[in-house]
MARBA-3410 file (N, C-alpha, C, O; in Angstrom, 1 decimal):
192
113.2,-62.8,-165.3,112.3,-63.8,-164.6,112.3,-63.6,-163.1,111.3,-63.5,-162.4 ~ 113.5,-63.7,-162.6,113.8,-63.4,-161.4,113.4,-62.5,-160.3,113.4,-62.9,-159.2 ~ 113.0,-61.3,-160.6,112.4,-59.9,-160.2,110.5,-60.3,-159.6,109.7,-60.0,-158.7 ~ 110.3,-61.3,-161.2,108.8,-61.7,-160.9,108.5,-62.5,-159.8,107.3,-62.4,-159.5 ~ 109.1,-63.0,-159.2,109.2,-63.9,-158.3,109.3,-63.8,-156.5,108.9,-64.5,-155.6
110.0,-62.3,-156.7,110.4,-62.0,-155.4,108.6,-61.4,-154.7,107.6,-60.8,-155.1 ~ 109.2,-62.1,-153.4,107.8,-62.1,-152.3,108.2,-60.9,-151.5,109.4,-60.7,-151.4 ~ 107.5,-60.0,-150.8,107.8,-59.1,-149.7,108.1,-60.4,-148.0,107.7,-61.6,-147.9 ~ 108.8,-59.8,-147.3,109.1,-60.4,-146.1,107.8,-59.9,-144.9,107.6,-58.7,-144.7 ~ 107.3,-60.8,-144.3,107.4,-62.2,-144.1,106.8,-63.2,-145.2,105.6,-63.3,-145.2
107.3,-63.8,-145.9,107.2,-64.6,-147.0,106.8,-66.2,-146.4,107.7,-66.6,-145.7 ~ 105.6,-67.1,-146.6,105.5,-68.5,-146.4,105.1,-68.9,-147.8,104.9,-68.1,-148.7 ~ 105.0,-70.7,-147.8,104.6,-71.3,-148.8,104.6,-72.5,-148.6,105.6,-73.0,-148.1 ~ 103.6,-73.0,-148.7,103.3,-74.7,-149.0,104.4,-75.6,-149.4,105.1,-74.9,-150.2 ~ 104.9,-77.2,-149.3,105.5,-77.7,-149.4,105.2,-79.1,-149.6,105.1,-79.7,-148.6
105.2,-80.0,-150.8,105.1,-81.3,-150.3,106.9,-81.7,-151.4,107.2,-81.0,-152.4 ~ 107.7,-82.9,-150.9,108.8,-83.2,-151.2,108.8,-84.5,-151.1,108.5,-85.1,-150.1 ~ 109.2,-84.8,-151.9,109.3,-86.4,-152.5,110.9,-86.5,-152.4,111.6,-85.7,-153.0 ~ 111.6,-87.6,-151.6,112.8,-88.1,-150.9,112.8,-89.4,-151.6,112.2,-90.3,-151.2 ~ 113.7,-89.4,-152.8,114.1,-90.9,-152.8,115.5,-91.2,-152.1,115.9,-90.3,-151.4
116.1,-92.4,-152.2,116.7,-93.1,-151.5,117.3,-94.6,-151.5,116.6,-95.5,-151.0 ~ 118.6,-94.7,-152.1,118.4,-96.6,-152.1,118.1,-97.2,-151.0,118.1,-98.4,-150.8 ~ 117.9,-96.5,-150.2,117.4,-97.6,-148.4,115.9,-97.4,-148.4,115.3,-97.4,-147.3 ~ 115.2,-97.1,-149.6,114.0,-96.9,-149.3,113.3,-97.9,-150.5,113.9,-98.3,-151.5 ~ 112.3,-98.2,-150.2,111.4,-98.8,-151.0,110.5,-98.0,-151.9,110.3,-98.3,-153.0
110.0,-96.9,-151.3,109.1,-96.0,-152.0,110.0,-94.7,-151.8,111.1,-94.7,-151.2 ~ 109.2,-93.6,-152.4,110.2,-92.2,-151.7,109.3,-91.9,-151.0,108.1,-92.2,-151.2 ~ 109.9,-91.0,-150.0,109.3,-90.6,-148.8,108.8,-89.3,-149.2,109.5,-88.4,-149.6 ~ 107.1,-89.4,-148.9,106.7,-87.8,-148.9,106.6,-86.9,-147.6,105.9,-87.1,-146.5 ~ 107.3,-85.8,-147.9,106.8,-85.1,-147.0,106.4,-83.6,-146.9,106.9,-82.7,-147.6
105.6,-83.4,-146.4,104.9,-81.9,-146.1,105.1,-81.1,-145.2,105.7,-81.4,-144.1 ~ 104.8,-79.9,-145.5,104.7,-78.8,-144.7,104.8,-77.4,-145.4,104.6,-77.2,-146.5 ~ 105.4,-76.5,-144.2,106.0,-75.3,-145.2,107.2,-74.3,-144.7,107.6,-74.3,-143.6 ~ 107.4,-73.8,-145.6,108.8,-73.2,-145.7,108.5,-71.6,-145.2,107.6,-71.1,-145.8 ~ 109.1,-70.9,-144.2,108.5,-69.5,-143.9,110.3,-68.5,-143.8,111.5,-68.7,-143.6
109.8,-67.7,-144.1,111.0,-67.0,-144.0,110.9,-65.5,-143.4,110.9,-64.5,-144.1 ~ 110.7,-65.7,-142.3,110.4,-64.1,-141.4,111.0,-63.4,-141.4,110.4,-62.3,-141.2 ~ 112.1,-63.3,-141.5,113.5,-61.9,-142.1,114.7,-62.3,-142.9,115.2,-63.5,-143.1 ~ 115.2,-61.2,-143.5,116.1,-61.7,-144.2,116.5,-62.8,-144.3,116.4,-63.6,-145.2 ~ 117.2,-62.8,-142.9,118.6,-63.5,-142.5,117.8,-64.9,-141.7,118.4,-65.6,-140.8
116.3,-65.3,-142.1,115.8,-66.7,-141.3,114.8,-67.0,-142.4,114.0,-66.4,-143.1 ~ 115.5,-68.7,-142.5,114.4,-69.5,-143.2,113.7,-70.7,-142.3,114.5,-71.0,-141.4 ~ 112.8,-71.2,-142.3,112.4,-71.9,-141.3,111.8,-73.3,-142.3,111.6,-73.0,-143.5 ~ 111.7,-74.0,-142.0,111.3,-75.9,-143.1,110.6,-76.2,-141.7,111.3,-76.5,-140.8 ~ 109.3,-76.1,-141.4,108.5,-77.0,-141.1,107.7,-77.8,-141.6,106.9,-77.5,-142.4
107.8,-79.1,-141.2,107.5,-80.6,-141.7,106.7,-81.0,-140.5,107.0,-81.4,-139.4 ~ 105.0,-80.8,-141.4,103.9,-81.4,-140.6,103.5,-82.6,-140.8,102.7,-83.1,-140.0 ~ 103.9,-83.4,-141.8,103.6,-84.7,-141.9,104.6,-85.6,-143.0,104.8,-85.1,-144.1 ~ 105.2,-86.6,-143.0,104.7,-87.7,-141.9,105.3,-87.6,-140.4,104.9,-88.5,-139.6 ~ 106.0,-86.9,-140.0,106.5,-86.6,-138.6,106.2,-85.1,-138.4,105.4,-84.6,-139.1
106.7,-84.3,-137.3,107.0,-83.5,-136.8,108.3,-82.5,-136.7,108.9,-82.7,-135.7 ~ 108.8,-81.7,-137.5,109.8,-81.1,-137.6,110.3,-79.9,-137.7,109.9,-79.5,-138.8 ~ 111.2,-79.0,-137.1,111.2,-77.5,-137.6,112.6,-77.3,-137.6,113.2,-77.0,-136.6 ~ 113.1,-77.5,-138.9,115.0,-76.6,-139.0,114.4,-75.1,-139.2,113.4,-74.5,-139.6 ~ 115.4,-74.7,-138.8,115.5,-73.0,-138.6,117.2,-72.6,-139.0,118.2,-72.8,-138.3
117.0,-71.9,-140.2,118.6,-71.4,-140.4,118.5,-69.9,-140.3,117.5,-69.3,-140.7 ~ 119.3,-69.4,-139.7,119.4,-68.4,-139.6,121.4,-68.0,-140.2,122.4,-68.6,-140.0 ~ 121.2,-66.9,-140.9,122.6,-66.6,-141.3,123.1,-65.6,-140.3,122.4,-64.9,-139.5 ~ 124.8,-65.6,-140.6,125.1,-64.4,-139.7,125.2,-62.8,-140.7,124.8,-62.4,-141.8 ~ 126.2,-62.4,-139.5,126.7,-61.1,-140.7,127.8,-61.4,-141.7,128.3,-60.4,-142.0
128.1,-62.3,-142.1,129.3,-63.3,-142.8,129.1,-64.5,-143.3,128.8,-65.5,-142.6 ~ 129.2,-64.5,-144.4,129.1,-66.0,-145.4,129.8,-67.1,-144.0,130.8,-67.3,-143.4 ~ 128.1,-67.8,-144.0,129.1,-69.1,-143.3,129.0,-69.1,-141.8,129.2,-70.1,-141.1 ~ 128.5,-67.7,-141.4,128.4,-67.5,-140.1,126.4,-67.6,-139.8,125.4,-67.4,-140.5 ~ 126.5,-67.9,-138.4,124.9,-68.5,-138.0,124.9,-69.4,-137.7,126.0,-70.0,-137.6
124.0,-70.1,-137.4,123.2,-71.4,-136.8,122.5,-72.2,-137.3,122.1,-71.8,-138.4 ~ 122.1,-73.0,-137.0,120.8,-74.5,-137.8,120.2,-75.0,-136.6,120.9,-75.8,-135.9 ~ 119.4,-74.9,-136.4,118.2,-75.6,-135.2,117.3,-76.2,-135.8,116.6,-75.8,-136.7 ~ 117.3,-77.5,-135.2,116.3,-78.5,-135.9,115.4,-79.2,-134.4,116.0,-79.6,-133.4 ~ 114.8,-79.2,-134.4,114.0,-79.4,-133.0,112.6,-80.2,-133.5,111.7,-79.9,-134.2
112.8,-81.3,-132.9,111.3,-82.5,-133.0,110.6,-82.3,-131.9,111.3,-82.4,-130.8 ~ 109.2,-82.0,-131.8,108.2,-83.1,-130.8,109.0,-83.5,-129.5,110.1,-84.1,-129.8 ~ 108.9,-83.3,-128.0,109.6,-83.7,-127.0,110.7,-84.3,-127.0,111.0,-85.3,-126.5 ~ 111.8,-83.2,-127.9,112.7,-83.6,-127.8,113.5,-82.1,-128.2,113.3,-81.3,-129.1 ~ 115.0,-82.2,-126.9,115.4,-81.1,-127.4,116.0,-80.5,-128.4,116.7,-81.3,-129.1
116.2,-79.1,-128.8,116.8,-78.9,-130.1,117.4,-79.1,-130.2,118.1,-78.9,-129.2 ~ 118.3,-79.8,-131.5,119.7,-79.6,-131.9,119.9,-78.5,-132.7,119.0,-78.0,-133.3 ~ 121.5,-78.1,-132.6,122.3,-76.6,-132.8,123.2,-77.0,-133.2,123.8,-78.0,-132.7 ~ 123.4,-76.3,-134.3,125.1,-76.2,-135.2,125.2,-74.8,-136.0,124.5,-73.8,-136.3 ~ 126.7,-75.4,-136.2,127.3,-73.8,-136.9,126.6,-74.1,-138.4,126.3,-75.1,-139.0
126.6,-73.1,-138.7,126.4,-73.0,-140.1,127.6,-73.8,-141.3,127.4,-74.5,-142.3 ~ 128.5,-73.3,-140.7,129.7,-73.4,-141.1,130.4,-75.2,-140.9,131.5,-75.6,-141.4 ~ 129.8,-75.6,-140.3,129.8,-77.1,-140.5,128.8,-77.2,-141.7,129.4,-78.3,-141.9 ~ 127.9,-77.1,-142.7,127.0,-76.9,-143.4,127.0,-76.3,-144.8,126.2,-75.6,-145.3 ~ 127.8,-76.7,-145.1,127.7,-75.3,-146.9,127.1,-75.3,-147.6,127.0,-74.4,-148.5
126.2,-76.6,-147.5,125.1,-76.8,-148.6,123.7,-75.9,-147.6,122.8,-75.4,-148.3 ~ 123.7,-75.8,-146.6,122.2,-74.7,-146.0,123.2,-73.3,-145.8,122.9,-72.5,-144.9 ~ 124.0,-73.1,-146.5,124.3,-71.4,-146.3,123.9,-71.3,-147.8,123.3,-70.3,-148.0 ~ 124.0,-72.0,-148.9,123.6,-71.6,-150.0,122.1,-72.1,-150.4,121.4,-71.7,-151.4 ~ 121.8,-72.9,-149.6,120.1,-73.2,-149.4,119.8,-72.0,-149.0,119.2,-71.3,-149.9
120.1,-71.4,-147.9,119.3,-70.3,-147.1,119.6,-68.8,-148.2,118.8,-68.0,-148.6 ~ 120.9,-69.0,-148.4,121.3,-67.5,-149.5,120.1,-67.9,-150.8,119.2,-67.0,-150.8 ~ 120.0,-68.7,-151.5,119.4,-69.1,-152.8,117.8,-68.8,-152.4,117.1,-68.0,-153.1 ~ 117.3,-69.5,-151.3,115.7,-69.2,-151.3,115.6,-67.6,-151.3,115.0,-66.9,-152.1 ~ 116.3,-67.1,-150.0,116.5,-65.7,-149.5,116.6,-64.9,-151.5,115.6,-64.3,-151.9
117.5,-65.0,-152.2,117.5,-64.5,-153.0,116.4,-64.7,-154.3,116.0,-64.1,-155.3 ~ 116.3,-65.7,-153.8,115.0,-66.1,-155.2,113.5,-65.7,-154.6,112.9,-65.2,-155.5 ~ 112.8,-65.9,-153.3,112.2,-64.6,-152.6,112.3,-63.0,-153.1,111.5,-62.2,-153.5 ~ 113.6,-63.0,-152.9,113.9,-61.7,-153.3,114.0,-61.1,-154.6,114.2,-59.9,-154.8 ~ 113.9,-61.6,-155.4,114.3,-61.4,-156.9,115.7,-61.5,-157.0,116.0,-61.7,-158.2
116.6,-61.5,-156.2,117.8,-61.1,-156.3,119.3,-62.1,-157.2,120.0,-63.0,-156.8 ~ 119.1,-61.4,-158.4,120.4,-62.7,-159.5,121.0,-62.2,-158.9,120.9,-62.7,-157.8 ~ 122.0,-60.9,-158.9,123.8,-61.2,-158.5,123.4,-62.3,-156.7,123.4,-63.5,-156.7 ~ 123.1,-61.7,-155.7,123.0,-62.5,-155.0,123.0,-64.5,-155.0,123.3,-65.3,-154.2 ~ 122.3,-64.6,-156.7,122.3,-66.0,-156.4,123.4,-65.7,-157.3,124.2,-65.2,-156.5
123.8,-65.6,-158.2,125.4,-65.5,-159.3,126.3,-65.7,-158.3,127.4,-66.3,-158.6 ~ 126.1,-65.2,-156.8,127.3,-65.8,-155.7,127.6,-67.0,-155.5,128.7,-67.5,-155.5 ~ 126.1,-67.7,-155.3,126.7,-69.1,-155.2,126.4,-69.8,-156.3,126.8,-71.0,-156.4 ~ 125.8,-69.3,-157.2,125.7,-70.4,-158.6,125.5,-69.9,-160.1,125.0,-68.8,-160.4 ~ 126.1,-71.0,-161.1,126.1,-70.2,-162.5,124.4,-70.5,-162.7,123.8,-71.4,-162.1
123.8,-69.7,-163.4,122.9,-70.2,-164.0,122.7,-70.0,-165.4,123.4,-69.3,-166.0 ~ 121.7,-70.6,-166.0,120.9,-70.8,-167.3,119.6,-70.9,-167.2,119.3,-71.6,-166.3 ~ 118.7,-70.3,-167.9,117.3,-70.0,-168.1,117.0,-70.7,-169.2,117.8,-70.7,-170.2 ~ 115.8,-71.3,-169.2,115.3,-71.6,-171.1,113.6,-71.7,-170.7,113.2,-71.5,-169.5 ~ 112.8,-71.9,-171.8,111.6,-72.0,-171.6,110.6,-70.2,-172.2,111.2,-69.3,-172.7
109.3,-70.3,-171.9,109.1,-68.9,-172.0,108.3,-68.3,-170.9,108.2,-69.2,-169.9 ~ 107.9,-67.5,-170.7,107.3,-66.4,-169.7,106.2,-67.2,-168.8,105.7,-66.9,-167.7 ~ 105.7,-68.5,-169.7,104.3,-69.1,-169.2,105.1,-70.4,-168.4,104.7,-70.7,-167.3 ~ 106.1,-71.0,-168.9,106.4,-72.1,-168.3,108.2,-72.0,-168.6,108.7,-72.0,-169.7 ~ 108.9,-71.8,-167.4,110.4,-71.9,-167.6,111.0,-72.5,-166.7,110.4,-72.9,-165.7
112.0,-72.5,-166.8,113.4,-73.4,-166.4,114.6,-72.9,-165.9,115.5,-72.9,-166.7 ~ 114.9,-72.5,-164.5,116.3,-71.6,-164.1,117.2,-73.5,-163.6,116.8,-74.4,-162.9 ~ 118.2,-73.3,-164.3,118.6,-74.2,-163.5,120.3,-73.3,-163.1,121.0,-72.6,-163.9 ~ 120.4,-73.8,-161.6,121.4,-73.2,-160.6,122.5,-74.2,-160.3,122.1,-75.1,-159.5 ~ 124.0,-74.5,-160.8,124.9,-75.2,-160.5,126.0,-74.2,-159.6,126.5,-73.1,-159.8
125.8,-75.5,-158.3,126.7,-74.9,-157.9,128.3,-74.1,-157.9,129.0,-74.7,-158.7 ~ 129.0,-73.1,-157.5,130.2,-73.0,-157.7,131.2,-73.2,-156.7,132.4,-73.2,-156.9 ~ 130.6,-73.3,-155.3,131.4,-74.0,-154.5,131.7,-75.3,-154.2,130.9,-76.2,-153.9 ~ 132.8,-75.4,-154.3,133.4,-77.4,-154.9,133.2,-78.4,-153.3,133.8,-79.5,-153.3 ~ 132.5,-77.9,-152.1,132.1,-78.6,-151.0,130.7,-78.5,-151.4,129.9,-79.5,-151.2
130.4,-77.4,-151.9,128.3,-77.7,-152.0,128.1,-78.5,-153.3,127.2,-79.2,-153.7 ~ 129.6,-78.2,-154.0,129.2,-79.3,-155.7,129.5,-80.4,-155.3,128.9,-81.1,-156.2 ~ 130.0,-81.2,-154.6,131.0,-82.2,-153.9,129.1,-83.1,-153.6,129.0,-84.3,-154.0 ~ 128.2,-82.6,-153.0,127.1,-83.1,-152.6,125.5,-82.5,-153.6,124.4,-83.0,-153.6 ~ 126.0,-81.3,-154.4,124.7,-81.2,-155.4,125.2,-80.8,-157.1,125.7,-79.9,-157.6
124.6,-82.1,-157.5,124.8,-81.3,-159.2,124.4,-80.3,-159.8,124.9,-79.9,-160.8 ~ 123.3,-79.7,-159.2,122.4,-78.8,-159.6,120.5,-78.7,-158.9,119.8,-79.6,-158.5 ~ 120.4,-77.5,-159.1,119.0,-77.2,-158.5,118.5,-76.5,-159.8,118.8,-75.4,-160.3 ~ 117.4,-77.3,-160.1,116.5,-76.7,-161.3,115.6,-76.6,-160.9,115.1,-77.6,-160.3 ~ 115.0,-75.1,-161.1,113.7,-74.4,-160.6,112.4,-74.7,-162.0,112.6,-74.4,-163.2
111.5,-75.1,-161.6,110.5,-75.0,-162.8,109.3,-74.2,-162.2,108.7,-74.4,-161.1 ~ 109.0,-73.2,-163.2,107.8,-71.9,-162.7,106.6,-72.1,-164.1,106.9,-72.8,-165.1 ~ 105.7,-71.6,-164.0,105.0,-71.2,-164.3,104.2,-69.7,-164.0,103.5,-69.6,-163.0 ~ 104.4,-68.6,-165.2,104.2,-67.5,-165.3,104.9,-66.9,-163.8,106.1,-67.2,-163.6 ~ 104.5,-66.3,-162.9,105.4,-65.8,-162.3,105.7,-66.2,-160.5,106.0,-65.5,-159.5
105.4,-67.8,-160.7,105.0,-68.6,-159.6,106.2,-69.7,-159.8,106.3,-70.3,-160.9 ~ 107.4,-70.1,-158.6,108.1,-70.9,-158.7,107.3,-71.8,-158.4,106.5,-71.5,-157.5 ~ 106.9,-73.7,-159.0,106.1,-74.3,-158.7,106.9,-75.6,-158.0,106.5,-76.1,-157.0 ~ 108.3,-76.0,-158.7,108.9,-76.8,-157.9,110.5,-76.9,-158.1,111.0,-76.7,-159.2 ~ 111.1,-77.3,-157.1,112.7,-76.8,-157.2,113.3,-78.9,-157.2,112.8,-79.9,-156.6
114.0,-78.9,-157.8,114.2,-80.2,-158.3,116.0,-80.4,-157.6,117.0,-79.7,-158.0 ~ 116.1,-81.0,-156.9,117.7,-80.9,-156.4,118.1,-82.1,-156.7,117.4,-83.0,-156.4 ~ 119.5,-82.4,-157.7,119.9,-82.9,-158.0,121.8,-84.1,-157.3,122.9,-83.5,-157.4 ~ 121.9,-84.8,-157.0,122.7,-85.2,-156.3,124.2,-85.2,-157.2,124.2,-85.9,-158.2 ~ 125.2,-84.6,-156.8,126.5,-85.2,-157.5,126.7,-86.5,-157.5,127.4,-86.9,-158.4
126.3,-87.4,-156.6,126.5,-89.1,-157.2,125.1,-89.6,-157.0,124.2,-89.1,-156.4 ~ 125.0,-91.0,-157.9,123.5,-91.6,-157.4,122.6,-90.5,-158.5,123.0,-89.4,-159.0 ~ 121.6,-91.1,-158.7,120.0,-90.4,-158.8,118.9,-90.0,-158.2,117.9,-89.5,-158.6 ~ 119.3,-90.4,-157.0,118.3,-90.4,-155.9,117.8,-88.5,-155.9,118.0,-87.7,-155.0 ~ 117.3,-88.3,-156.7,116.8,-86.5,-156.9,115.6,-85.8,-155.8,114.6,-86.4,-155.6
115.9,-84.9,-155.5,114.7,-85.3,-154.5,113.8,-84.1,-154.8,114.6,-83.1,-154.8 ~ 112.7,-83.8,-154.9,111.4,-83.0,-155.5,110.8,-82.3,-154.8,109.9,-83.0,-154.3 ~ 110.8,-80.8,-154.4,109.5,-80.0,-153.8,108.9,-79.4,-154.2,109.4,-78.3,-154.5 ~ 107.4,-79.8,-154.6,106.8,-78.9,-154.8,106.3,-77.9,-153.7,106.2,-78.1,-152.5 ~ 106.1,-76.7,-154.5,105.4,-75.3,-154.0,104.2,-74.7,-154.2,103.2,-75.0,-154.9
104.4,-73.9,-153.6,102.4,-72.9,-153.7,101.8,-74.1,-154.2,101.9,-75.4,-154.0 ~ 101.0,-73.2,-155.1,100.2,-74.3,-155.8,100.2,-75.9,-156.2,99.4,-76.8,-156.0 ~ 101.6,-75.9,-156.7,101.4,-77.1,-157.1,101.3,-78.3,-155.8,100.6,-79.3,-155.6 ~ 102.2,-77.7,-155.3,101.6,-78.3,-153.3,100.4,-78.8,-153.1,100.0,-79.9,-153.2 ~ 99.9,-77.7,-152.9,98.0,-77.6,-152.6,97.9,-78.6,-153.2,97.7,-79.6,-152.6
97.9,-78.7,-155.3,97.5,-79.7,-156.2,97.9,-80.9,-155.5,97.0,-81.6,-155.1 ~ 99.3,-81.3,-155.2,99.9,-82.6,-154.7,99.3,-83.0,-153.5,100.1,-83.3,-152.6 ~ 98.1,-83.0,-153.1,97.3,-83.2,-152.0,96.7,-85.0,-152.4,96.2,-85.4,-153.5 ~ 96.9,-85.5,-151.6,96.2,-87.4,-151.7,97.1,-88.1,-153.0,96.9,-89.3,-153.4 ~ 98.2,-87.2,-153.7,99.4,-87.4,-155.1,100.5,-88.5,-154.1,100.9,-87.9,-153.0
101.1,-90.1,-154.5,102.2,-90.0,-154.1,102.9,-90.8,-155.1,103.9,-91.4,-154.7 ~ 102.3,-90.9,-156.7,102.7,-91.5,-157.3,103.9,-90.4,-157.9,103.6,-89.3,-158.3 ~ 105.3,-91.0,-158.1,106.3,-90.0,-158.7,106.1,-89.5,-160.0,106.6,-88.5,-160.4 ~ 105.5,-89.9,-160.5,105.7,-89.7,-162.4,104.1,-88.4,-162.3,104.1,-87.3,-162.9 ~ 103.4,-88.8,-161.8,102.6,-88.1,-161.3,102.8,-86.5,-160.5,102.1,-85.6,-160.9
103.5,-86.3,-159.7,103.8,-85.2,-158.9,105.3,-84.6,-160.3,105.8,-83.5,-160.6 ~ 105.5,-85.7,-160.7,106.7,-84.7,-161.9,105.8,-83.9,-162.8,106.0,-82.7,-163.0 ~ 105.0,-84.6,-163.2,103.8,-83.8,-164.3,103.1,-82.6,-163.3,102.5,-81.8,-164.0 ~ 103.0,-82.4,-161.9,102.7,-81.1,-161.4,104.1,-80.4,-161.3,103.8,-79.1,-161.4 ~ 105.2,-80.6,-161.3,106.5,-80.3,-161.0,106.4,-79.4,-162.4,106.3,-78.1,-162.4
106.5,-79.9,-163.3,106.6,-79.4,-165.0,105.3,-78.5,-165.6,105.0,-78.1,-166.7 ~ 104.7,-78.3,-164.2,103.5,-77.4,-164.9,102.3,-77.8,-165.3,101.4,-76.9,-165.3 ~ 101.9,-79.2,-165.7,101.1,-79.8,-166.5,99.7,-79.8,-165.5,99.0,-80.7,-165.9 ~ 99.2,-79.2,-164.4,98.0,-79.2,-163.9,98.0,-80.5,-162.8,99.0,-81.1,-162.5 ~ 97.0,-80.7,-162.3,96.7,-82.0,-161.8,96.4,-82.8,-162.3,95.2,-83.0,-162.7
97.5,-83.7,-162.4,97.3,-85.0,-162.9,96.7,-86.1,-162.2,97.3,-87.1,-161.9 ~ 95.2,-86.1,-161.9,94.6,-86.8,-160.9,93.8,-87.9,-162.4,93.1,-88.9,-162.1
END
């Protein structure tokens, strides 16, 4: 499944993400897109409801690089990577799933596959006990050879938080009902 998947570099894609939260009353949606111009850089721009651009860049070493997050008139903030374990295995996992590349993701996580060729299911647990410490798991849901949305799961709480991609993105356009964007999440079309 994996191989199907991989994009050539420079690779972008649409984004909308649903953020729950117990300090929140609704979940927060947000948009934009995800670009990844070389290897070693992924970029999360968030054009709406705010203004946003993290940029991770890895080094030559697990752990090594930077995270720049820079808003609208205001200057960037910078950190090590390595303050961060859950975006070296964000940045390794997209980078590799881009890529087609399992042993690369088998680095940072076990996985399991189910489902068939038209609609399936990778789900990725972590194996580092600081990125498991804050995620139970990331389950990928595709359709035929299109990741449509990646589902991150929290080690405490439920608060799960949802992005869809490509397509189902575009679909999740004027969508902010949750049960609703899960049925684009699972493949099931636009549920308008």
């Amino acid at each position: 499944m994996l191989p199907r998947l991989a994009q050539p570099i420079p690779a972008r894609t649409d984004f909308v993400e649903m953020r729950g939260s117990a300090l929140l009353k609704v979940p927060l949606r947000v948009s934009g897109e995800y670009r990844r111009p070389d290897a070693s850089t992924l970029v999360r721009e968030v054009r709406a409801p705010y203004a946003e651009t993290t940029t991770i860049r890895s080094g030559a070493q697990p752990g090594q690089g930077e995270v720049s997050i820079a808003r609208a008139g205001k200057p960037a903030k910078k950190f090590s990577l390595s303050r961060a374990p859950e975006l070296v295995a964000l940045q390794a996992s997209f980078g590799a799933l881009l890529g087609g590349d399992r042993a690369a993701l088998e680095q940072h996580y076990r996985l399991s596959a189910e489902g068939t060729r038209r609609q399936w299911t990778i789900t990725m647990t972590p194996k580092d006990d600081k990125v498991a410490a804050r995620i139970r798991e990331i389950v990928l849901l595709g359709r035929d050879d299109e990741l449509r949305c990646i589902e991150t799961r929290p080690a405490r709480g439920n608060e799960q938080q949802r992005t869809l991609l490509s397509s189902a993105a575009r679909e999740a356009a004027g969508i902010d009902d949750a049960s609703r964007l899960a049925a684009l999440c699972r493949g099931h079309g636009a549920a308008r």
